[in-house]
N, C-alpha and C positions, 0 to 999 in steps of 0.2 A: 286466202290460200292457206290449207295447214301443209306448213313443212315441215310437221312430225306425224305421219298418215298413219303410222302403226305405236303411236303413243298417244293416248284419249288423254292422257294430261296433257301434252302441252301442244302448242300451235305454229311455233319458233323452237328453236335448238338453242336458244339463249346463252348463254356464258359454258354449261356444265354438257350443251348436245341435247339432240333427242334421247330417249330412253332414259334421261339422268336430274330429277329436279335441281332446280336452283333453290334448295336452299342454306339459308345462314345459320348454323345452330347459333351461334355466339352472338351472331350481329356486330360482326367487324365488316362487315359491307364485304367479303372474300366470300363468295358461295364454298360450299364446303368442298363441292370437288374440288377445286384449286386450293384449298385452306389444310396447308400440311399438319394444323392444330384445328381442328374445326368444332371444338368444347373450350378455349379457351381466344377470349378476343384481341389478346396483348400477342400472340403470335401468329403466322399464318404464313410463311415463306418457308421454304423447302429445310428441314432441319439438317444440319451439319456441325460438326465440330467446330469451326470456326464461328459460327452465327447459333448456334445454341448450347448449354454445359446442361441446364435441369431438364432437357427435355419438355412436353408438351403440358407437364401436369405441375408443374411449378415457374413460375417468373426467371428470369437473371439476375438477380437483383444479388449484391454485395451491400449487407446494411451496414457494417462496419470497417469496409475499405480495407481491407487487408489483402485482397487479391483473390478470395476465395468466395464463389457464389454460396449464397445462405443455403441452399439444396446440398453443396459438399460440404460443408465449414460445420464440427463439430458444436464451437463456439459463435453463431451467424453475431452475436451484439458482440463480442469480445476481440479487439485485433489485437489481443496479444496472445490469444488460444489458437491457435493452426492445427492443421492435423495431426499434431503429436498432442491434445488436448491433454491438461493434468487430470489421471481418475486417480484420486487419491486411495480410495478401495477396493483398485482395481474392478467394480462389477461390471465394465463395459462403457457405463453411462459417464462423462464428463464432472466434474466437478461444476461448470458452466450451469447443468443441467440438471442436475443430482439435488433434489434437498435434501439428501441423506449422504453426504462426501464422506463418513465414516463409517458408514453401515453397508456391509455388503451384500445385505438381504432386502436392503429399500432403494426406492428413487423417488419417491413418495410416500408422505407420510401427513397425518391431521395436523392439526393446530388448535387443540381443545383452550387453552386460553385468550386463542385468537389474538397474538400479540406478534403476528408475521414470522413468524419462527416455527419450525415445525417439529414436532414435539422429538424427535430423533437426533435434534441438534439441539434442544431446549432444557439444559441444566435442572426448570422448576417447570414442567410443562403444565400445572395448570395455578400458574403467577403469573398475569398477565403484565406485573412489574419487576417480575425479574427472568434473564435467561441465559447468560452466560456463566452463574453462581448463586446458590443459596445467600451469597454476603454475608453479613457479619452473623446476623438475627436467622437463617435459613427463611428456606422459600416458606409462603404464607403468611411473613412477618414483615413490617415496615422495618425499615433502617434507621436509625435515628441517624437526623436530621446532620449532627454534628458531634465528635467525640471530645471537642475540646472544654472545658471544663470541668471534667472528671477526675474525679478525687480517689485515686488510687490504694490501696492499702500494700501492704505497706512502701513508705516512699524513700527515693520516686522513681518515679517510669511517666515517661514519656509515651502518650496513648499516640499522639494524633501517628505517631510514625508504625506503631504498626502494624507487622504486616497481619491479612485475613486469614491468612493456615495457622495464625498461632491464636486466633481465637478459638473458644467454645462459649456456648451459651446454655442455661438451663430456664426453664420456666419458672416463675414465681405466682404467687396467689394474685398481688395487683397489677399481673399483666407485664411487668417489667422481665426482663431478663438477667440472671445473675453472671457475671461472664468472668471467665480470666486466661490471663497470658502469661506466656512464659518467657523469662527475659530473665537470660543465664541460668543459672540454676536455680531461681526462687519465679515461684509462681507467685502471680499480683492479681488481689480480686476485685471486684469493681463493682459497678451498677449501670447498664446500659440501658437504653428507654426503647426495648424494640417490643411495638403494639403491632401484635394480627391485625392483619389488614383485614376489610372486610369479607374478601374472598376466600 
């Protein structure tokens, strides 16, 4: 017996009626007539304020327990970022977000020395061993190892304490670097071992 005499697909009125296939886009076992998300199989019940916040196109999920679904939460991995997220450059985008928290014309940017830092926050952006400062020796150049040892002119000064703004460095013929500081009113010259790196 068909009990849909003016529907050639179907034979029964199954779940969705005659005139209406039963089917599941998703495959949550909900035919989609009944499937108030029927592209997404993690939901299917009638949405509402209390039983949904993202809507059908995103999950509920709170990754960082702060009380904020990852669909509203600026900062979804940070619970200490709420909707008042820090943009320190103000462009819109989150500091959370931003690989550019000081640039107000990027949110992205390369990594030409590939050292996870992206060249807009990266001091020596193609030193793949340095990026928060050129250091002692500037970018392209090893650091030497250790400053203790150093035989100062004239004496004495105390190397290992100071500070990197009061170095300079110039290049010499065997690679070494000739450098000096200033500590009070007399500058002190020295000999520091900063070798170009291979890069």
């Amino acid at each position: 017996v068909d009990e849909c005499p003016k529907d050639p697909r179907k034979h029964s009125p199954g779940p969705c009626g005659c005139a209406t296939l039963d089917t599941d886009s998703d495959h949550d076992g909900v035919p989609d007539c009944n499937d108030a998300c029927p592209f997404n199989p993690t939901k299917w019940v009638k949405l509402n304020a209390t039983n949904d916040v993202c809507g059908c196109a995103a999950n509920d999920v709170d990754s960082d327990s702060d009380g904020l679904m990852d669909c509203k939460d600026p900062c979804p991995l940070d619970p200490t970022q709420g909707l008042n997220a820090i943009d320190t450059d103000s462009d819109g985008m989150p500091d959370c977000r931003d690989q550019c928290p000081h640039d107000k014309y990027k949110t992205i940017d390369g990594d030409s020395d590939s050292d996870d830092v992206p060249d807009c926050e990266d001091k020596c952006p193609l030193d793949p061993l340095k990026w928060e400062s050129g250091g002692f020796c500037g970018c392209g150049a090893l650091e030497p190892k250790s400053t203790v040892g150093l035989t100062p002119s004239p004496q004495p000064f105390s190397v290992p304490v100071m500070m990197k703004t009061d170095i300079t460095c110039s290049e010499t013929d065997d690679g070494s670097f000739i450098s000096s500081a200033t500590g009070g009113s007399l500058v002190y010259n020295y000999t520091l071992r900063c070798v170009h790196s291979a890069t």
